[in-house]
N, C-alpha and C positions, 0 to 999 in steps of 0.2 A: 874895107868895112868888115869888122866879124862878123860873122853870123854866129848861130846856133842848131844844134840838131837836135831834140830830147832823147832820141837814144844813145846818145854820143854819151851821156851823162847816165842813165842808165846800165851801158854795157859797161863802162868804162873800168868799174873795179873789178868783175869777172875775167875780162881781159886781159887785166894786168895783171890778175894772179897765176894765169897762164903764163904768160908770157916772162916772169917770173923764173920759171922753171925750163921756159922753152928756149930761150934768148943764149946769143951766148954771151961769158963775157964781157967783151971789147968786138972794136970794128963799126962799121958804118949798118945801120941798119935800113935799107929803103922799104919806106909805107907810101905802097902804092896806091892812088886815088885816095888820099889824106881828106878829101872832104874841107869841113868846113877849120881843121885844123885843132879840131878840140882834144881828139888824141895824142895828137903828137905834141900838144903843151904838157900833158898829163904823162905820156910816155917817158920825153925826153927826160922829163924831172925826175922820174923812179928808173932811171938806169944813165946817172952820169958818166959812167964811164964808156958808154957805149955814145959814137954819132948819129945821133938819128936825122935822118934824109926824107921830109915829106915832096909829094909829088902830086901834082891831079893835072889834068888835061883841060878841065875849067877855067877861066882868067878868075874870075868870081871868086872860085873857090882859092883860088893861089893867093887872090886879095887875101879873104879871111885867114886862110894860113899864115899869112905876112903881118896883117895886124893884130895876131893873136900873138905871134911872136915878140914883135916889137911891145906889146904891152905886157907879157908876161915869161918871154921866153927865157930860157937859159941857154950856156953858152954851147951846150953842145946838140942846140935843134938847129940844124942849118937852115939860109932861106929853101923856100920851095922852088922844084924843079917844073916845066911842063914836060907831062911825058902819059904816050896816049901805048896802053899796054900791047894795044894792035901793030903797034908801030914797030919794024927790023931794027929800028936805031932809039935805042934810049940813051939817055944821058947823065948814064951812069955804067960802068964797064966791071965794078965789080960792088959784092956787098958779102956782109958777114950773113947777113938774113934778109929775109923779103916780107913782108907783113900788108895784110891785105884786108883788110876791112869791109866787109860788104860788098862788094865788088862784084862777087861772077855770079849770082842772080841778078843784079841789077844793069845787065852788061849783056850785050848780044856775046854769042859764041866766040866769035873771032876772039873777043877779047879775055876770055876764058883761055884759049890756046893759044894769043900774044903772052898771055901771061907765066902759062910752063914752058914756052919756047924762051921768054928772057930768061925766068932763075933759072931752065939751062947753060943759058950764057953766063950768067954772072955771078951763079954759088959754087963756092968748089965745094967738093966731095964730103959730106959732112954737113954741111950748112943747109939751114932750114929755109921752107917757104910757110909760111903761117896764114891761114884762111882764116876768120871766123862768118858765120851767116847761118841760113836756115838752109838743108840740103833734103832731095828726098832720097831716100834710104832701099835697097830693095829687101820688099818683104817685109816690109815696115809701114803700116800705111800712116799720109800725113795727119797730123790735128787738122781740128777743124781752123786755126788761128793763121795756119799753114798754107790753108788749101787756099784757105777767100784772100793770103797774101798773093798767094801765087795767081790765083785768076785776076788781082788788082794789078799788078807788075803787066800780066798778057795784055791787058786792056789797056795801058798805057804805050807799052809799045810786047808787039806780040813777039820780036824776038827775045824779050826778057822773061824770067821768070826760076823755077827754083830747078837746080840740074842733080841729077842723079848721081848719086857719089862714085859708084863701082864705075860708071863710063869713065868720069871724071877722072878717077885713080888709073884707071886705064891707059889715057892721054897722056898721064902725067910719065906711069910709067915708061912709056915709049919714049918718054924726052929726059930718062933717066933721073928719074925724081918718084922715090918710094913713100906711099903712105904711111907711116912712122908710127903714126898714133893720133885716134880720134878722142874725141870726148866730151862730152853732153853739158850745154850751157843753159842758164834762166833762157826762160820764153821760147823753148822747142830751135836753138839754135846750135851747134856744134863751132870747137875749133878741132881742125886739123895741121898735122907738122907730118908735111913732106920732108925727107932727108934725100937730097943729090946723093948718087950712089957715086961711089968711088972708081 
């Protein structure tokens, strides 16, 4: 059954203008936690020469992926994978890029560090991991739009909520994946492109 998200439809051309620029080429591209699937229809279509590989951990959400496909997909959106980013074993072994959609605020930690511990596995030297969401900054204080997201996310479950970039970049560095370049979306949110260092 599809669903729907309205931010899905909101971010959706901001994103792609990034990604645009960020993406490479060719290659398999995995979006990881794909959600209700509404990117990866949209994605897959503005970059056919690239395979794009969505993924979520949800039955639900693989549902929507799968029927969004079968009614609108093209041929280079593969079906959905389950793949839970805490997890040592994904199923998937290698990717030209990683793209990640709202994901590590809405995600206890482990799954913050499942997720630089795999594009260490699976991007070679060069290839990107692609974030987009709302982050807090240091030395930057949040908006207001930010802060009551971020106490709404604790209240729902208190491991979640918006993480701090420079720890983040921190982490990532240690798993050999450099922060490349930041840069300022609608609605107080950021994309980032880690590059695997060589």
């Amino acid at each position: 059954m599809k669903r729907t998200a309205p931010a899905a439809s909101r971010n959706r051309d901001p994103i792609l203008a990034v990604l645009r620029e960020w993406l490479p080429a060719s290659g398999l591209v995995l979006e990881v936690a794909s959600g209700t699937g509404e990117h990866a229809i949209a994605f897959a279509a503005a970059f056919p020469n690239l395979d794009w590989q969505p993924s979520d951990p949800d039955p639900e959400a693989r549902e929507s992926i799968a029927a969004w496909r079968a009614e609108e997909g093209t041929p280079n959106l593969r079906p959905p994978l389950a793949l839970d980013v805490a997890s040592d074993n994904w199923p998937v072994t290698e990717a030209a890029a990683i793209v990640a959609i709202n994901l590590v605020h809405i995600s206890p930690p482990e799954a913050s560090i499942g997720l630089l511990d795999g594009a260490a596995r699976l991007l070679a030297p060069g290839a990107p991991l692609i974030l987009y969401g709302p982050w807090r900054v240091r030395g930057e204080p949040l908006v207001p739009s930010n802060l009551a997201f971020d106490a709404a996310l604790k209240e729902r479950d208190p491991r979640y909520g918006l993480r701090e970039l420079t720890s983040f970049a921190a982490e990532a560095r240690d798993r050999g994946l450099v922060l490349a370049e930041r840069r300022a979306m609608p609605a107080n949110n950021l994309s980032l492109r880690f590059v695997r260092a060589g």
